[in-house]
Structure formats: structure tokens, C-alpha cells
N, C-alpha and C positions, 0 to 999 in steps of 0.2 A: 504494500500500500504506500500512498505516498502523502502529505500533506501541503498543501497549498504556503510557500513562504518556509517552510522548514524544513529540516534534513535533521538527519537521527543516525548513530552508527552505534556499531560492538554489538549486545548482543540485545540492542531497544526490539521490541515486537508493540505494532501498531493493534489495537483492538477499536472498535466503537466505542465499549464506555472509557479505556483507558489508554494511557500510553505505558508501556512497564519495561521499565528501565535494565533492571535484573530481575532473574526469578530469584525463588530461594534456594541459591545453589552455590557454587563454592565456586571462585575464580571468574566471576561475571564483571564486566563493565558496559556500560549503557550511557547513550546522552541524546537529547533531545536540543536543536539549536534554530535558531532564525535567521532565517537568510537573508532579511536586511539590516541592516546597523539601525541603530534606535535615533533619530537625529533628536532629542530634547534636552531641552535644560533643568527643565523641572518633570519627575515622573512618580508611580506607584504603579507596582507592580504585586497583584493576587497571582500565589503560588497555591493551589487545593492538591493536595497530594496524599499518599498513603503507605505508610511504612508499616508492614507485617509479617510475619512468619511461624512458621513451628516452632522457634526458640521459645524458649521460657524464662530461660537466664543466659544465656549464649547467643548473640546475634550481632551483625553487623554486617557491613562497616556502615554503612549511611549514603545521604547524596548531597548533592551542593549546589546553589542555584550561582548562577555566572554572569555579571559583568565586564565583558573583555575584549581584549582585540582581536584576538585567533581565536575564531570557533572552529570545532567536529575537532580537534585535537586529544586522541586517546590518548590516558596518561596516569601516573599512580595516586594522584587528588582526587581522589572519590571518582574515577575513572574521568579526569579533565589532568592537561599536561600540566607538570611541574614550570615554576618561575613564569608564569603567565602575567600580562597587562591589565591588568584591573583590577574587578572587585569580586570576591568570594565569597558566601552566604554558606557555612558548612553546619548539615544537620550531620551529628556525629552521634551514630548509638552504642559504640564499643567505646571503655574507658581502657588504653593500652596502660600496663601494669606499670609503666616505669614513667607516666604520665606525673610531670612536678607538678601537680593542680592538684587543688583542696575542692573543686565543685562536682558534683556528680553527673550521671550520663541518664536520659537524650541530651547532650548538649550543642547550642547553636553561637555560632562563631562568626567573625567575618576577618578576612583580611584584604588589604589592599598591596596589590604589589605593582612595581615598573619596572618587573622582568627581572630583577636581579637577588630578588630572595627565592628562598627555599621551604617547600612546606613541610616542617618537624613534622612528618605522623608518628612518630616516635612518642612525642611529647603530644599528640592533639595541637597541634599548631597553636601551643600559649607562649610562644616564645616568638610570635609575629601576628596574634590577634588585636584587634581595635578593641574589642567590646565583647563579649557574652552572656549567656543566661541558662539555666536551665529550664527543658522543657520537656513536660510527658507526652510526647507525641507521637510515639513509635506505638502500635498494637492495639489503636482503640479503635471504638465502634462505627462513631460518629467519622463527620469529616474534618480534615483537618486543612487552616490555611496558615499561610506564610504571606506576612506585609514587608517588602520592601520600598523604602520613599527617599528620593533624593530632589533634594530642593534648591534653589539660588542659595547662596551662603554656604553652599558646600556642608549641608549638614546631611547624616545618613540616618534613617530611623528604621529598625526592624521590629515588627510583631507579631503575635501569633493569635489566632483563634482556634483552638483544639478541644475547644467543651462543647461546641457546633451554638453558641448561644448568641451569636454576630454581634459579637463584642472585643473588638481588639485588646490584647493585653500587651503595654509596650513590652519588649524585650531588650533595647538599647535603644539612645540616640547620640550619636554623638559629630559635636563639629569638626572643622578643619577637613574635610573628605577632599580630598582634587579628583575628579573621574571628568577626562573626554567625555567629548560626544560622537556620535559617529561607532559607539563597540555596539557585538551582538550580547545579546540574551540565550542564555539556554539554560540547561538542568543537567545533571548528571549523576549518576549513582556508580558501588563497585561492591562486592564482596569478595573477600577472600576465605582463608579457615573456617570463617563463621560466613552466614548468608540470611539475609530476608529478603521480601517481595518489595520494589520500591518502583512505586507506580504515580503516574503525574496523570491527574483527571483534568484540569486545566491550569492557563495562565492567562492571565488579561492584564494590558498595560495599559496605563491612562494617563494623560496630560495633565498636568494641575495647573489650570486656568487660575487669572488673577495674580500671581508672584511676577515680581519683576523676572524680566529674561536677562544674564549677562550681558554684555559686547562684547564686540572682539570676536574670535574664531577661537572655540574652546576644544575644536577637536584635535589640537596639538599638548593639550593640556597633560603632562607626566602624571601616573598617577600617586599619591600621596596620600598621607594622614599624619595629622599633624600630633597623635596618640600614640603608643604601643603598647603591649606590655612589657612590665620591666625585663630587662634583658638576661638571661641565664642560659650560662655553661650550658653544652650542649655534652650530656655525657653515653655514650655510644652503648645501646643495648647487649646483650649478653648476643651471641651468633641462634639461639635457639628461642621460639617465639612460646609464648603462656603453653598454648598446645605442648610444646615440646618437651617442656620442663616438667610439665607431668606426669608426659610417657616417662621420662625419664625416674623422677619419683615412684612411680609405679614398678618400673625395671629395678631400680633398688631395692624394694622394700620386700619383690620377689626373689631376689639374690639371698637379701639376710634373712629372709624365710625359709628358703633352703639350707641355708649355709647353719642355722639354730638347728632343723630336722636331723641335717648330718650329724651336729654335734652332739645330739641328743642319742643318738642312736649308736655312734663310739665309742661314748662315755657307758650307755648302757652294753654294748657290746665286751666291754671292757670290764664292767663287775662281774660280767656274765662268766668269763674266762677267768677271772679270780676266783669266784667262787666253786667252780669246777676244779682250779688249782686245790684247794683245800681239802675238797673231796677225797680227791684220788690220795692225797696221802693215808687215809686210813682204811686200808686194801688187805 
């Protein structure tokens, strides 16, 4: 199937009610994109989407909505390429073990990049996010939306409505944003070791009439934020992922299980032949 204005690649599958990015399966990437650049100064953008699966306590990774300059680029940012030009909206449902953050998971993130950073999934990207929140948005019934708003002033606002009650609930706003004009829009999702279903029911972009418009030609504008989080060491995960470490624990625990059996069994093999010694002397 094809959509009017958009392109989709990896392993996206077009349906009538939905678009579904990954199923729930291990090693998927999916993206859905727009094939014209958004020419405004001031916008909002509804994201209705649906994050679910079999997991119960195990699921991921999540998806991420994209303002940027290079669209249909597969990559390992929520299946969107690494060091990208713009703006990143990351719904993240795994917390990686060696993540330095005190907030818990679904959580949503944004970054802004001009191509020359790097996105820690190591860390959940808190070592180059503007702003975050936590959000239960992953496995519920109802529908669930995503507010993104970017206005003159460079300011960026993200919200969420996940109780299906059409009530925005801010999740950040924060100033100083620098984003062009002229990038695309899309979605993207990925799972690896873990996996859910991550399906996008729609998107609709709107103009916000009434705010002053810049001057000038802002679609050379770098992108920036004039925020970060604070800056920390970047310290290099162990070569074996959560999964691994507990094979691995497991393969131990079965080793000194055995290795107790044996010894239990020499020791007793060992009185066994003592006391046969003692025997035999009074013959």
C-alpha cells in the first residue's frame, strides 16, 4: 500500500485502522515519514499512537517522533539514524540497567541535535536531553496522544493525553529551542531482546494562527537549545546486555549446584569406604 505525501520503510506494515511500526518481535525497526518539509514557524502537532504487547515486565525498546532534516534514514535511535539535525521526541519503555537517572520508565525525552552528538542508549539519552517526564502510556486500553508545539520564541512544549479524557497534561516546556524550517516529520519505532507492538493511528499538524511569524529565512537556522542536562562521564557498559548477565547467573548457580552434588556425594562416598575399612578388620 502506499500513502498519499508519505513513505515508510524497515519493517512498517500499512493496515486501514493503523500504521504498525514493529510487531512484537525481537530485532524490528519501522518508520513512518512525510515527504514534504513542514514550511512553518509556529506548529502542533497530535501524535495518537499505541504501544503494547505480551510483556508484562519485559518490553521494549519504544518509538520516537522526529523533527529533522534527513528522513527514511534506518538507524539505532528507536530505528531513526544516529547524530541527526533536529528534534527528537523519544517514548522510551525499557529502563537500561546502567541508566544514571533516578526517574522511572514509560519515559519521554526530547533532544535536539546539529548533527554532531551522539545518542547514549546506554544511558536513555540523559546525558543530551532538554527536558523529560514520566508517562504510563505503554499497555493501556484507551487511546493515547502525544502534543508536540513549537512557537515564535523558540519555545518547545510537549504533552500527553493517555487517560483518553481530552485533557492535555503538560509534560515539558521549555525555551531557547532553535529548529529550521523546511525539516520533515515522521515516527519511528525498534525492538531488540525485548519487543512490543508500536502502532501510529494518526498524526495531524496545525498552524497556530495569531503569533507573530519570525523574519528572515529561518530554514538555515543550526539546531540548538539553549538547556541540557548536566553533563556526565560516559562510562562504557559491561560487553554483555541485562539478558546476558543472567544467563550467565543462571550458568553459575548451575555449576555450584553441581559442583555441592559432587561434593556431597565424595565426602559421603568417603565415610562409606571408612567404615567398610573398620569392618573388615574384625574377620
Amino acid at each position: 500500500m502506499t500513502i498519499p505525501n508519505w513513505g515508510f520503510g524497515g519493517t512498517t506494515l500499512v493496515t486501514t485502522q493503523f500504521i504498525r511500526l514493529t510487531a512484537d518481535e525481537q530485532s524490528r525497526q519501522g518508520s513512518l515519514w512525510n515527504t514534504i518539509p513542514l514550511n512553518l514557524s509556529n506548529w502542533e502537532i497530535h501524535l495518537e499512537f499505541k504501544i503494547s504487547g505480551k510483556g508484562k515486565d519485559l518490553y521494549g525498546d519504544g518509538m520516537a517522533f522526529w523533527y529533522v532534516k534527513e528522513p527514511l534514514q534506518i538507524g539505532p535511535v528507536f530505528g531513526n539514524q544516529d547524530h541527526f539535525r533536529g528534534l527528537g521526541i523519544f517514548l522510551d519503555t525499557y529502563a537500561n540497567q546502567n541508566g544514571a537517572h533516578s526517574h522511572g520508565h514509560p519515559y519521554i525525552s526530547a533532544m535536539v541535535n546539529d548533527g554532531t552528538l551522539k545518542y547514549d542508549h546506554d544511558r536513555d539519552g540523559t546525558h543530551t536531553e532538554i527536558a523529560g517526564c514520566e508517562s504510563k502510556f505503554r499497555g493501556v486500553d484507551q487511546d493515547t496522544y502525544l502534543l508536540i508545539r513549537y512557537v515564535e520564541g523558540d519555545r518547545l512544549t510537549v504533552a500527553t493525553d493517555v487517560d483518553a479524557e481530552g485533557k492535555w497534561k503538560e509534560c515539558f516546556s521549555v525555551n531557547g529551542v532553535q529548529l529550521p524550517t523546511l525539516n520533515y516529520i515522521g515516527v519511528s519505532a525498534a525492538t531488540g531482546e525485548l519487543s512490543d507492538d508500536h502502532d501510529v493511528i494518526s498524526i495531524k499538524t496545525y498552524e497556530l494562527e495569531g503569533l507573530a511569524v519570525p523574519e528572515g529565512d529561518r530554514s538555515q537556522i543550526i539546531p540548538s537549545a539553549a538547556v541540557h542536562a548536566p553533563h556526565r562521564d560516559h562510562v562504557h557498559d559491561p560487553p554483555t546486555s541485562s539478558f546476558g548477565r543472567t544467563i550467565l547467573k543462571i550458568f553459575f548457580y548451575i555449576i555450584l549446584t553441581i559442583l555441592a552434588v559432587v561434593a556431597v556425594i565424595g565426602i559421603g562416598f568417603y565415610f562409606y569406604q571408612q567404615k567398610g575399612a573398620k569392618k573388615n578388620r574384625f574377620y
